[in-house]
C-alpha positions in Angstrom: 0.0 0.0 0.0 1.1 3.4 -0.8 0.6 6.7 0.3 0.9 10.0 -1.7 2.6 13.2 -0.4 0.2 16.6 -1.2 2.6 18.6 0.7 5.9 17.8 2.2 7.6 14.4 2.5 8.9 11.4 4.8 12.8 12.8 4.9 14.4 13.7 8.0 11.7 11.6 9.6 13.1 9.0 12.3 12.5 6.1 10.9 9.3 4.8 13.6 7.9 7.9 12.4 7.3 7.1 8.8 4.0 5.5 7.8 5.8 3.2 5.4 6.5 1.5 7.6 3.3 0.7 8.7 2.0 0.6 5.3 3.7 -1.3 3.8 3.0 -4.9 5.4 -0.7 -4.2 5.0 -2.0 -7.0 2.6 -6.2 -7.4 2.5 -5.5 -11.4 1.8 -3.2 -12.6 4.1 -2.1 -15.8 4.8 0.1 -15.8 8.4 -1.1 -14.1 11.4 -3.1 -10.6 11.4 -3.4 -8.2 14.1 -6.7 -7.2 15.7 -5.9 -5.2 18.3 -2.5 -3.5 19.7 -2.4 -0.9 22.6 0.4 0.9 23.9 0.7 0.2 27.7 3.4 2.8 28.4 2.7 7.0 27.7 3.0 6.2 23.4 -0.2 7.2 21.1 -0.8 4.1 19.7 -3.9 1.7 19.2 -5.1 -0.2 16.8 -9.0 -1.9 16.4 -10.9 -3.9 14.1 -14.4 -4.6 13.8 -17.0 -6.5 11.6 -19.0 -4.7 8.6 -21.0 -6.5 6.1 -19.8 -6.1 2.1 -22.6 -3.2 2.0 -20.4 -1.5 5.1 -17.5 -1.3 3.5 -17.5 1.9 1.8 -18.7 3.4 4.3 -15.9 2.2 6.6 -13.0 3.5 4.2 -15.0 6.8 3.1 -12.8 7.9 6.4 -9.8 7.8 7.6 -11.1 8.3 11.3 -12.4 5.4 13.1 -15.8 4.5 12.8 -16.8 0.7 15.4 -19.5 3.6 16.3 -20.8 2.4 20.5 -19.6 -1.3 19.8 -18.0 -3.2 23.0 -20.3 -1.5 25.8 -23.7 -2.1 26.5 -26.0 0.3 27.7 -30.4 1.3 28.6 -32.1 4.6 27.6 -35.2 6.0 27.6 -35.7 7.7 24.1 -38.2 10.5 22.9 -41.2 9.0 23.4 -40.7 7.3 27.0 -39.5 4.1 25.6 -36.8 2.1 26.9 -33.7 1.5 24.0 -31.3 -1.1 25.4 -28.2 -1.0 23.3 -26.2 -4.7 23.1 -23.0 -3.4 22.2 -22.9 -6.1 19.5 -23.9 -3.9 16.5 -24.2 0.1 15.5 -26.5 -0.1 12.6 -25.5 3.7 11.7 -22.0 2.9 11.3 -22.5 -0.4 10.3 -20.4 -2.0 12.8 -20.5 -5.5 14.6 -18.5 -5.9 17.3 -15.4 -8.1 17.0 -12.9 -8.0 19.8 -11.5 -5.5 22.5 -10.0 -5.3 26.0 -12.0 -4.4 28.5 -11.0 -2.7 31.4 -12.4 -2.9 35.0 -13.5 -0.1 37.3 -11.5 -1.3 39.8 -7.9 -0.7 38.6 -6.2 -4.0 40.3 -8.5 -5.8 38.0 -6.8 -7.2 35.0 -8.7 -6.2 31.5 -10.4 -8.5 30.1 -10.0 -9.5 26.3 -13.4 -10.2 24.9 -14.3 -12.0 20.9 -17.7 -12.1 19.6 -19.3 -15.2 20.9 -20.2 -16.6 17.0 -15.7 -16.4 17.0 -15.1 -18.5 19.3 -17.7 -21.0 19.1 -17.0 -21.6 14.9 -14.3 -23.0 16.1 -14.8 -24.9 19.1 -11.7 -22.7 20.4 -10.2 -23.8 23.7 -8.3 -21.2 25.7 -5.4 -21.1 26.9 -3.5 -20.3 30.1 -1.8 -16.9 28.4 -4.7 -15.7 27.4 -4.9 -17.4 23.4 -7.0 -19.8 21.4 -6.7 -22.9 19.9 -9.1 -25.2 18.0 -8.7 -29.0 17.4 -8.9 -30.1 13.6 -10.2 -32.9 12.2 -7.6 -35.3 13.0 -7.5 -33.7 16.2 -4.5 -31.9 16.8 -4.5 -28.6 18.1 -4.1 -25.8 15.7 -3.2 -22.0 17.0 -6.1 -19.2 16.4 -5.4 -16.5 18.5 -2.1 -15.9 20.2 -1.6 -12.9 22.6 1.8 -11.0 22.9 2.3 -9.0 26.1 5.3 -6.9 27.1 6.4 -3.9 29.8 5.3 -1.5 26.4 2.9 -3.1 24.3 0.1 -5.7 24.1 -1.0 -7.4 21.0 -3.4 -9.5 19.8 -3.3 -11.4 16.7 -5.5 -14.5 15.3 -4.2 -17.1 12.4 -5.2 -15.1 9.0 -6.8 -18.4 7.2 -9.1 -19.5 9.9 -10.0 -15.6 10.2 -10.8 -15.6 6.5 -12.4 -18.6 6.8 -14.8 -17.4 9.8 -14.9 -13.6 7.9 -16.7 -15.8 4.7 -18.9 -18.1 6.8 -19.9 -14.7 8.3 -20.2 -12.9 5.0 -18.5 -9.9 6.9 -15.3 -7.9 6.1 -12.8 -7.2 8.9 -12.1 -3.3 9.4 -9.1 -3.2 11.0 -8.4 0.9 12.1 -5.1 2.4 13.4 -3.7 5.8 15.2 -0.4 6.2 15.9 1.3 9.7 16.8 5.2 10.1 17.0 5.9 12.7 19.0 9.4 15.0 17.5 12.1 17.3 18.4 11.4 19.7 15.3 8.4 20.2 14.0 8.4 19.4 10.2 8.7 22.4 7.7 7.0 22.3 5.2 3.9 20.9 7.2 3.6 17.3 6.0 0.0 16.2 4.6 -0.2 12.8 2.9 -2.7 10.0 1.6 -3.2 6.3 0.8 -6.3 5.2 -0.3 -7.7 2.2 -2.5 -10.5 -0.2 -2.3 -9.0 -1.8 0.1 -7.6 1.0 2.2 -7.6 4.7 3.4 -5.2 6.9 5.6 -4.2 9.8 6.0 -0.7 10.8 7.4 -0.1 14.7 8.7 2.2 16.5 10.8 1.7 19.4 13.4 3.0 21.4 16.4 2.3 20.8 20.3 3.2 23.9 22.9 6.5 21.7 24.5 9.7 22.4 24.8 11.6 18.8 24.5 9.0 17.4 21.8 6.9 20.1 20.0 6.6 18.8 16.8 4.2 15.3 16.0 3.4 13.3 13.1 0.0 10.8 13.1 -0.7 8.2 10.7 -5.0 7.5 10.8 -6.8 5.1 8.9 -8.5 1.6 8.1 -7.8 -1.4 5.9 -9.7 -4.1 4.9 -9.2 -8.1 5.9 -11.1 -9.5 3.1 -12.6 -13.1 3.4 -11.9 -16.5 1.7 -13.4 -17.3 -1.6 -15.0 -20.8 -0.7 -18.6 -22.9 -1.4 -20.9 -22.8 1.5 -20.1 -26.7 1.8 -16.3 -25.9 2.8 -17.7 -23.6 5.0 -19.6 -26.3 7.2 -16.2 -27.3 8.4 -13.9 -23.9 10.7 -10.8 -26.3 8.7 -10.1 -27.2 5.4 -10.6 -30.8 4.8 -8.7 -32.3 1.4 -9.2 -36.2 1.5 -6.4 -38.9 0.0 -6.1 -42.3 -0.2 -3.0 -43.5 -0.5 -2.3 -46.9 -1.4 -1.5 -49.7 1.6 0.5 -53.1 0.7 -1.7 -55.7 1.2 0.3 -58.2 -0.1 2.9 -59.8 -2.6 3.2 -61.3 -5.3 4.4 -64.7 -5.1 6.1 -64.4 -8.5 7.9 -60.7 -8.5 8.4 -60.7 -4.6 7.4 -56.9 -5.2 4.2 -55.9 -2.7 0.9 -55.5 -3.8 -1.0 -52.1 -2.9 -4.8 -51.2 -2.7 -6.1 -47.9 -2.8 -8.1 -47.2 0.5 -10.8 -45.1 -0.6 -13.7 -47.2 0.5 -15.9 -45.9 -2.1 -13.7 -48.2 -4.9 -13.3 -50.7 -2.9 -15.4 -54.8 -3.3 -17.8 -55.6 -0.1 -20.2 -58.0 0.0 -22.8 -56.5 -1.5 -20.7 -55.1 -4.5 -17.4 -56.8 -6.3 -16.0 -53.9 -8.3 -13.1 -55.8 -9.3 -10.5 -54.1 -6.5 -9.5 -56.2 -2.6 -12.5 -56.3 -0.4 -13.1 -53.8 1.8 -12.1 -56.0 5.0 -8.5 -57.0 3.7 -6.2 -56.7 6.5 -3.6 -54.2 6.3 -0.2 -54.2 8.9 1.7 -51.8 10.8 4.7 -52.2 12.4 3.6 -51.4 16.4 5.8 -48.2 16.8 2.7 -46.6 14.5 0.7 -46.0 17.8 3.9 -44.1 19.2 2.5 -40.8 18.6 -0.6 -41.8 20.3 0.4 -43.5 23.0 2.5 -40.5 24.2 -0.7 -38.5 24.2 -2.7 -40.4 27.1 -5.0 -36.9 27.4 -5.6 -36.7 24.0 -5.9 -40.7 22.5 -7.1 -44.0 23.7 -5.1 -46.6 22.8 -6.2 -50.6 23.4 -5.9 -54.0 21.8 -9.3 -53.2 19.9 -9.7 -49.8 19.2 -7.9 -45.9 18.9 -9.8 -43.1 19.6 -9.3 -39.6 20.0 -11.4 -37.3 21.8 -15.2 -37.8 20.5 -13.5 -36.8 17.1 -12.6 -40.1 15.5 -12.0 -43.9 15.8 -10.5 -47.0 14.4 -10.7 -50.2 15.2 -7.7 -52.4 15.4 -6.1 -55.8 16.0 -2.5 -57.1 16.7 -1.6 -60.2 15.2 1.0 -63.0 16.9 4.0 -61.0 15.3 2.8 -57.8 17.0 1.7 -55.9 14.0 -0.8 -53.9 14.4 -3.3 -55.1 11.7 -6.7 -52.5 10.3 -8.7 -53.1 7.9 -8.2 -51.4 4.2 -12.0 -49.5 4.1 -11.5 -48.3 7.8 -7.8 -46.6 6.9 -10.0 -44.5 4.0 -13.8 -44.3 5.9 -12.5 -44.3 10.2 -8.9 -42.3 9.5 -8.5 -38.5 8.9 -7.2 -37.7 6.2 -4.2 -36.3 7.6 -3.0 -39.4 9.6 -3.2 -41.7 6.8 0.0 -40.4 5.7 1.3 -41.7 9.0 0.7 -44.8 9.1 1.5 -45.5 5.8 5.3 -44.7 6.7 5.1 -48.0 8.7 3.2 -49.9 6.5 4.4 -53.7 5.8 3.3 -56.6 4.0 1.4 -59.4 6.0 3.3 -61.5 7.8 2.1 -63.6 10.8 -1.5 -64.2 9.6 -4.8 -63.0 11.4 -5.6 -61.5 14.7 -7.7 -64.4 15.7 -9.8 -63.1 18.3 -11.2 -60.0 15.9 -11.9 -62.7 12.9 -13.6 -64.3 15.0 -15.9 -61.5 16.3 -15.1 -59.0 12.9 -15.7 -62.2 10.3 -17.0 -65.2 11.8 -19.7 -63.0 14.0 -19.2 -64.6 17.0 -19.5 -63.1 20.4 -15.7 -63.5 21.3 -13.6 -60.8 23.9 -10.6 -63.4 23.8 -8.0 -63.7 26.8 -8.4 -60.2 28.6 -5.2 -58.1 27.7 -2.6 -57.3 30.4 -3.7 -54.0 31.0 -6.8 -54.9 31.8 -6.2 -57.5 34.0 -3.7 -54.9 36.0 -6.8 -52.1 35.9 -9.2 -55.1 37.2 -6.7 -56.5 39.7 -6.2 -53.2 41.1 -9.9 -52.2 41.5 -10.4 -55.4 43.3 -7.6 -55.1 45.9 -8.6 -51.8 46.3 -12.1 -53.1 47.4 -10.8 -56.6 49.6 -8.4 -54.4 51.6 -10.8 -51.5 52.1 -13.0 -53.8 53.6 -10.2 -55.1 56.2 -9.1 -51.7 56.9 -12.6 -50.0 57.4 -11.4 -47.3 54.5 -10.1 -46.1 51.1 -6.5 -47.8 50.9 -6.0 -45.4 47.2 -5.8 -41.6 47.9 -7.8 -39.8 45.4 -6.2 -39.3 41.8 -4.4 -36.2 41.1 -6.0 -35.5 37.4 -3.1 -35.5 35.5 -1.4 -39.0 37.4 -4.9 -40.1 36.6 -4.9 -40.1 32.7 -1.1 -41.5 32.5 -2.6 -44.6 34.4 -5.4 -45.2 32.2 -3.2 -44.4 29.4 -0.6 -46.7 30.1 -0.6 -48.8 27.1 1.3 -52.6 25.4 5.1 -51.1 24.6 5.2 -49.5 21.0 9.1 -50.2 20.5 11.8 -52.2 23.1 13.8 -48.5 23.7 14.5 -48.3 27.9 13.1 -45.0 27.9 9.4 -46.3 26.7 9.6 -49.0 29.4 10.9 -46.9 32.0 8.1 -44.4 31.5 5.9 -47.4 31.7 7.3 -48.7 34.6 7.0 -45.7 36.3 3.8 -44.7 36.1 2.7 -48.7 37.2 4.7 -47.9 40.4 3.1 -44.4 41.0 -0.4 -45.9 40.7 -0.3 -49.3 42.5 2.0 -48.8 45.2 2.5 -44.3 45.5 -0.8 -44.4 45.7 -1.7 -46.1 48.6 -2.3 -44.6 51.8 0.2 -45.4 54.4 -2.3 -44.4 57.4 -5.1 -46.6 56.1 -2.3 -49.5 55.5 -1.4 -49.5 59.3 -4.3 -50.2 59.9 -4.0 -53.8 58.6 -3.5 -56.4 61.8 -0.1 -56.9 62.4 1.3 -54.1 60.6 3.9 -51.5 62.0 2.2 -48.5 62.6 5.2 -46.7 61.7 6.0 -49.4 58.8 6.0 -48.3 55.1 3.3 -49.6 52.9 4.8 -52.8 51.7 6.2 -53.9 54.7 2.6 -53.1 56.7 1.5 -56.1 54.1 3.5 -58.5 54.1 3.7 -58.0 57.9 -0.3 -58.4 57.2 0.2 -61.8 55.2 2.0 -63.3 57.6 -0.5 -62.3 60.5 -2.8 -64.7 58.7 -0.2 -67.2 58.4 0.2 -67.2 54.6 3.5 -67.1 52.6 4.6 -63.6 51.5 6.6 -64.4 49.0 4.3 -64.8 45.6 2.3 -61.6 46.6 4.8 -59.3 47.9 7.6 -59.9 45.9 6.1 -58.8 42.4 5.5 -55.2 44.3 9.0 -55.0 45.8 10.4 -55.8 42.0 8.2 -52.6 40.9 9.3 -50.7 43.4 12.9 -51.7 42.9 13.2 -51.1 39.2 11.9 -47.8 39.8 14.0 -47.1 42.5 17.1 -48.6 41.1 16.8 -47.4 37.9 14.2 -45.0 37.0 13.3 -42.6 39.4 17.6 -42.5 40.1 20.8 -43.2 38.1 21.1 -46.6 37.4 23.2 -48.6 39.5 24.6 -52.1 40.0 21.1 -52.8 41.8 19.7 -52.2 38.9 21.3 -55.3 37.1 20.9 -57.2 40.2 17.2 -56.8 40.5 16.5 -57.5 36.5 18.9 -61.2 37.8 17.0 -61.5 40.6 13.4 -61.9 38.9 14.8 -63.6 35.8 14.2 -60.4 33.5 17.7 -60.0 32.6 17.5 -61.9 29.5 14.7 -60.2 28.1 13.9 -57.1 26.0 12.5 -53.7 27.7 9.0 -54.1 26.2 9.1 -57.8 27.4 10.5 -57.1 30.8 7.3 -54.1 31.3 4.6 -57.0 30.2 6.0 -59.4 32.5 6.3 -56.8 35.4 2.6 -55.9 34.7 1.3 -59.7 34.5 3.4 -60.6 38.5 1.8 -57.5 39.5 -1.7 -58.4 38.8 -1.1 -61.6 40.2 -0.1 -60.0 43.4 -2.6 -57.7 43.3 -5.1 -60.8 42.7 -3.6 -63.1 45.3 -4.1 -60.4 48.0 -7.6 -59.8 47.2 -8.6 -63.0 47.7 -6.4 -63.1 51.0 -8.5 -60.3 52.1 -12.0 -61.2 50.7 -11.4 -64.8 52.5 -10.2 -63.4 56.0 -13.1 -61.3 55.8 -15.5 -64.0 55.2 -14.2 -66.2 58.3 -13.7 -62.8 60.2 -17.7 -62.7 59.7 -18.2 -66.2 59.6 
């Protein structure tokens, strides 16, 4: 955007001062970030505003350089001529036609922080989740969080600015225009001669740049660049416009096989509208062909406990989107071809293609059986499940011996790494260790010590595990099988996890014959003994409680 000089010029100017440089980022289509709103916390004249006009509003908006949101932003009642009452929303000034966007709002009470406020119809588009520093962000449809409005604070300066393609997305759903106005004064030590008077205006833009004098000695001279620009809106169908994101389906091609003559794989499209079924051969792999994975593709769910569930039949994230899935004797992870192109977005297929490979180790047996066969078939519960089960029903035997919860309440955030603990993705130390460590923080950190003591025979000064096996043996029953598995967790974690590993480390992996095995293996071993333990002492305690009664 330019501006043309009428009378004087931009030389000997600092260079803050000159509206080029405002000027010239302005760009009505942007694709990056755009501001909204910028206010000078210190003693400089500067703000800048935007508000909402519909197509029809924007001449009127740019017939002026001086700002024009009209009484948007406060809300107000008033009697009018004729003894009827006028309330005024604050949402819309039909006689500038103006609809209130955003601003920041300040408080009577000067302690108060201001508070940044958006136009409900904003915020809600896009399902947009705040943030602890004050921003946005939305979820898109495969999920992952994607940035809307990000706020920039300093000493001097606050700013707020929004992502310009979801704003031009939102500006056409609306059909509105975004009017975005701005005032800046630079104050100088000489007043410029000649007297500086300039323009810039298009159909897109309007401003108006001038110089004058102010009675002070230090800084008596000032130049102020006024005016508005546009923010104009995407071109798009109303049927894009049903989704706040952009949503650009493909279907890449999976190996599904290989051809016994060539040894080269053969690949299927996955777009389940070309694919056979039973109802329709088309010529192309049935819609149910398996299709495998090497285990490492639920990685990036697994590390996001809050965000995916991950089991041996299904991944889901959020309420957005679901798959189911299998795991076949080699540990791949197997799906089926139609539910990579119909149950996947888009944007993860991608993904997992990167660790697609050709069948090898046949069928998951227990999902043929339920997905093919129809039969009603769970298969051997997983060991995850056992541990979750195990642990709910010690917690219930023991708080029946001691008379109250043994488990203090869940922090939140411990809370969803338990439930997301999930089978090992890879054999790296760090994935087991992880693993390991959040088993130990919810079956044994998690116990309360005072209800513990409580057991006969226990220490009331002992530590948890030594309050049950001192327990066990009260009733005369071999600690050994049911306290050793905890001890193990407990040592691995404190041996070699939550501390530098050390030669105990070794010693304890000898000790419960895990030191010949991988990582991943040594975590689903761990997990099973623990179960056990958990199982065997739950039935201890459900059985002295029935001959306490008896």
């Amino acid at each position: 955007m330019t501006i043309t000089y009428k009378r004087g010029s931009n030389e000997g100017l600092p260079e803050h001062a000159k509206p080029e440089v405002h000027l010239t980022g302005l760009n009505p289509t942007p694709t990056d970030w755009v501001t909204v709103l910028h206010e000078a916390l210190d003693r400089r004249d500067l703000a800048l505003g935007s508000y909402l006009t519909p197509a029809a509003g924007t001449e009127y908006a740019l017939a002026d350089a001086s700002w024009t949101h009209g009484t948007l932003g406060s809300a107000g009642a008033y009697e009018d001529g004729h003894g009827a009452l006028v309330f005024d929303d604050g949402l819309t000034d039909d006689s500038h036609h103006s609809e209130f966007f955003v601003q920041r709002r300040r408080h009577q009470q000067p302690h108060v922080e201001p508070t940044i406020e958006f136009t409900p119809s904003f915020l809600w588009y896009f399902e947009a989740i705040p943030r602890k520093d004050g921003g946005w962000y939305y979820l898109d449809d495969a999920g992952r969080d994607q940035d809307l409005v990000r706020v920039r604070q300093t000493e001097s300066d606050l700013t707020i600015e929004i992502a310009a393609l979801p704003l031009r997305r939102y500006l056409a759903a609306r059909q509105r225009f975004l009017v975005v106005q701005y005032d800046r004064v630079a104050r100088l030590v000489d007043v410029p001669d000649p007297k500086i008077e300039a323009v810039g205006r298009s159909t897109h833009h309007h401003y108006v740049f001038h110089s004058g004098e102010i009675g002070s000695k230090q800084l008596p001279g000032f130049v102020r660049l006024l005016g508005k620009h546009l923010i104009l809106p995407l071109t798009m169908t109303p049927a894009e416009l049903s989704y706040p994101y952009p949503r650009h389906e493909e279907y890449p091609q999976f190996k599904i096989g290989v051809d016994a003559a060539t040894g080269q794989p053969i690949v299927s499209t996955c777009n389940p509208d070309q694919l056979s079924d039973y109802f329709n051969d088309r010529g192309t792999p049935h819609y149910l062909t398996p299709v495998y994975f090497r285990r490492d593709v639920l990685r990036r769910y697994t590390s996001e406990p809050s965000r995916y569930q991950v089991d041996n039949n299904r991944l889901t994230c959020l309420g957005l989107w679901g798959i189911s899935i299998g795991r076949n004797k080699e540990g791949l992870v197997e799906a089926y071809l139609g539910d990579l192109g119909r149950d996947l977005p888009s944007a993860e297929r991608s993904h997992w293609l990167s660790f697609n490979e050709v069948p090898n180790g046949g069928l998951d047996q227990a999902r043929f059986r339920r997905d093919i066969l129809g039969q009603w078939y769970d298969g051997a519960p997983g060991p995850l499940r056992s541990l979750a089960t195990a642990r709910q029903r010690f917690s219930t035997a023991m708080t029946q011996v001691t008379g109250q919860e043994i488990y203090r309440p869940w922090d939140a955030a411990d809370k969803v790494a338990f439930d997301g603990m999930h089978m090992p993705t890879s054999s790296e130390q760090q994935e087991t260790d992880n693993q390991i460590l959040t088993l130990a923080k919810g079956v044994i950190d998690y116990l309360d010590v005072k209800a513990i003591r409580k057991l006969p025979g226990a220490d009331p000064k002992g530590t948890t595990i030594n309050c049950i096996e001192a327990w066990v043996k009260e009733l005369g029953e071999d600690p050994v099988p049911l306290i050793s598995p905890l001890r193990l967790l407990q040592g691995l974690r404190s041996t070699g996890i939550a501390h530098p590993r050390s030669k105990d480390w070794q010693a304890t992996l000898v000790r419960a014959g895990l030191d010949k095995l991988q990582p991943d293996e040594q975590f689903v071993r761990v997990l099973a003994l623990t179960a056990d333990a958990l199982n065997g002492l739950a039935e201890l305690a459900g059985g002295h409680e029935a001959n306490t009664q008896g």
